[in-house]
N, C-alpha and C positions, 0 to 999 in steps of 0.2 A: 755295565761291563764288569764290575764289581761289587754286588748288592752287598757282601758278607764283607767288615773290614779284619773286624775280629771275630774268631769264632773259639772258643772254648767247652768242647762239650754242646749243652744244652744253653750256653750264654752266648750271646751273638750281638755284637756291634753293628747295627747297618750303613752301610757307609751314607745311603741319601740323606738317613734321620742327623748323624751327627754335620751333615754339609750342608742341611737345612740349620739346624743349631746356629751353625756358625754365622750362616747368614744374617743369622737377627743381631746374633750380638755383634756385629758389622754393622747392620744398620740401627743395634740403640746406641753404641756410638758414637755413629755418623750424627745421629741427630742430637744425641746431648754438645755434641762437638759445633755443629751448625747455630745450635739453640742459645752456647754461650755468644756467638758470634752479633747471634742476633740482639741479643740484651738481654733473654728470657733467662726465666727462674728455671733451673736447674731441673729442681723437683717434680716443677710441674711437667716439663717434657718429659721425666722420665715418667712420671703417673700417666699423661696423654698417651705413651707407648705401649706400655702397656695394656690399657685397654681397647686400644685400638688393635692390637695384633691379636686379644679375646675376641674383637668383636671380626677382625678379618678369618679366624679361625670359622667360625659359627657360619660368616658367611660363605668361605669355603668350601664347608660339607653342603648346606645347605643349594648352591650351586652347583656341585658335584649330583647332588639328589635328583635334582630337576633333569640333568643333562642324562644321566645313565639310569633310569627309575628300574628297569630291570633286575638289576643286582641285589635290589633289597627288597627280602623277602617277610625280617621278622623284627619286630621292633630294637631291638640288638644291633642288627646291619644297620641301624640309619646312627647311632651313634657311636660304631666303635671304627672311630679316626686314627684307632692306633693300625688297622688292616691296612690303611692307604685309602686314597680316595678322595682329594681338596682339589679346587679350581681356582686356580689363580685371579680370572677375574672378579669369582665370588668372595675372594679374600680380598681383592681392592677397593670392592662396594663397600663389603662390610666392615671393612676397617675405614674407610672414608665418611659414614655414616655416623661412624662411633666417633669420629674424630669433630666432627663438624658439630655434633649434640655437646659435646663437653668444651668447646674451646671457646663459650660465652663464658662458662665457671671461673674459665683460668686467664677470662680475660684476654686471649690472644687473637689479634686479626688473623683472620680465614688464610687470607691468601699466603702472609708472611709462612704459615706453617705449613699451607700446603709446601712453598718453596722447600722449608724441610725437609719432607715428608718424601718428595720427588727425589733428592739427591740419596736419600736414605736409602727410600724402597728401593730403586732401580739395581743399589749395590747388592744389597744381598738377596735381591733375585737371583742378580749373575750368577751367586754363590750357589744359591741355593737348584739353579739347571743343572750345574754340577754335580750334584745328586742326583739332579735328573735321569744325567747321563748315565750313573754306575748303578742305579735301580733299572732303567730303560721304561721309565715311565715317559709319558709326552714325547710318544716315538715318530720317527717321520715314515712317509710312505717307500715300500720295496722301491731303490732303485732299477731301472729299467736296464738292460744289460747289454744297449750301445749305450749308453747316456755318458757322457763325459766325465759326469758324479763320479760313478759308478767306483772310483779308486779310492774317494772319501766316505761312502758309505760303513756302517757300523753293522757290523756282525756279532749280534748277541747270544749269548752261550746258553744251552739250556738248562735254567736254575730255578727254581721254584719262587724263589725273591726277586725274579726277572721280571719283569709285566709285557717287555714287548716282543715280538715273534722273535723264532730264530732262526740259524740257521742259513741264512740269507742277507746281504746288505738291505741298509736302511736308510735313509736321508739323515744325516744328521743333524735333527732340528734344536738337539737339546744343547750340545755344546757350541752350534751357529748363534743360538739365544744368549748365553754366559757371554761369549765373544762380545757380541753387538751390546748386552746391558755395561760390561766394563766400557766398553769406548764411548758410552752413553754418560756414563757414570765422570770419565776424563774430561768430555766437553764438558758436563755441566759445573765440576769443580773448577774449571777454568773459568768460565764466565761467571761463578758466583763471587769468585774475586771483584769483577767489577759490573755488579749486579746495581740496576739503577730501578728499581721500581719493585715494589711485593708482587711475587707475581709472576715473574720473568723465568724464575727458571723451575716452574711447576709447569708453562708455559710449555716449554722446549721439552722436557720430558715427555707430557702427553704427544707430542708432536714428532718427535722424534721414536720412542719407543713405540708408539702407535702405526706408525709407519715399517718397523722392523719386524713385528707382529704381524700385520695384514700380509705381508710379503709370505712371511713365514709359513701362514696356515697352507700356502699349498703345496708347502711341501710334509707337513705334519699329516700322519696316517690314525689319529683318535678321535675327529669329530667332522663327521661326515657335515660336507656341504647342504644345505637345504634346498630342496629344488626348486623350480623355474630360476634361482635367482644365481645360483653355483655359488653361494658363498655359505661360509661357514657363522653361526653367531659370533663367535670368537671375531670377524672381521666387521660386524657389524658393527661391534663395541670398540671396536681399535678404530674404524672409521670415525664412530662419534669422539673417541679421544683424541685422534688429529682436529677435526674443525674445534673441537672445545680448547684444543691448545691456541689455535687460531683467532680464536675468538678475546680469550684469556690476552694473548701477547698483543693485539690490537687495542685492546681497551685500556692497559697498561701504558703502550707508547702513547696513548692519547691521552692520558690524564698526564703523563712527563711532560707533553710538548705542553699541555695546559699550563 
């Protein structure tokens, strides 16, 4: 809705990149804030964050690569991430991957930091669909023009920093995503107050966010369904994040009641 926040000349602020910005430094934080709570060394969550948000970068593009291989033509386009171009779930692997290799170094249980990590990321997701929404990246599909939507659809203007059509309403999947990550983000501070097990509320994020997500993808208009199956991968991997939260919050209640 607003790619450009500032523009001066040939200097130009974009509004996603600083609302991405924001986002992290929301969720470093969130997690230095969580990590005192939890008894941990300071440093080391802030060192963990760090290189996990390296390594959720790398897996982003990397995921982005595979999804849209068309776009990149010359050794240049596979690494120039300042154009646009990351995939959320590829920045979740890859920052989970990175986080799981280092957090024998620092001595920290798995699960305790996933607990972190889930309160963290979810937040400055929210933030960061908000850029979503003023880039019109991660667009939803044309609302149909009896459809009930149709009065909350987004009409994007045509701008060069825009990515998604215009001209026409759109499902609003990006600011639907902010919405649902904040009330995501309120449950899980609520129950981290009386959090009884590592565990628990990495637990509920997968399960819940994964849940918001699969809903979501049919109305997002960037990653066609695969066929015979009508789902998207994007639902595949939200699918595996509900049973893995499932899984996660049963093995928990069962080693409490042990």
């Amino acid at each position: 809705m607003f790619p450009d926040l500032i523009k001066i000349g040939d200097f130009v602020i974009h509004t996603y990149g600083l609302l991405v910005a924001l986002g992290m430094i929301a969720s470093f934080y969130t997690a230095t804030y969580f990590g005192k709570k939890e008894g941990l060394n300071v440093k080391n969550v802030e060192n963990l964050f760090l290189f996990t948000v390296l390594g959720g970068l790398v897996g982003a593009r990397i995921a982005y690569i595979l999804e849209h291989p068309d776009e990149f033509r010359s050794l240049i386009d596979y690494i120039a991430v300042w154009k646009g171009g990351i995939d959320w779930f590829g920045a979740f692997i890859g920052g989970a991957i990175v986080l799981y290799l280092l957090l024998k170094k620092y001595s920290i249980p798995v699960l305790k930091a996933a607990d972190i990590a889930g309160i963290s990321v979810v937040l400055g997701h929210g933030i960061g669909r908000l850029g979503c929404t003023a880039a019109g990246c991660c667009y939803g599909k044309p609302v149909p023009e009896d459809s009930i939507f149709r009065s909350i659809g987004i009409t994007f203007p045509d701008h060069p920093h825009t990515a998604a059509p215009h001209g026409f309403p759109l499902y609003p999947t990006q600011p639907a995503e902010a919405l649902g990550n904040f009330l995501i983000f309120g449950v899980l501070f609520y129950i981290y107050r009386k959090k009884s097990f590592d565990g628990q509320i990495f637990s509920i994020y997968l399960i819940l966010y994964g849940i918001e997500r699969f809903l979501l993808e049919f109305w997002r208009g960037v990653t066609p369904p695969l066929p015979v199956i009508g789902l998207t991968w994007n639902q595949i991997v939200t699918a595996g994040m509900v049973v893995a939260g499932v899984v996660i919050l049963l093995y928990g209640l069962k080693r409490k009641k042990r």
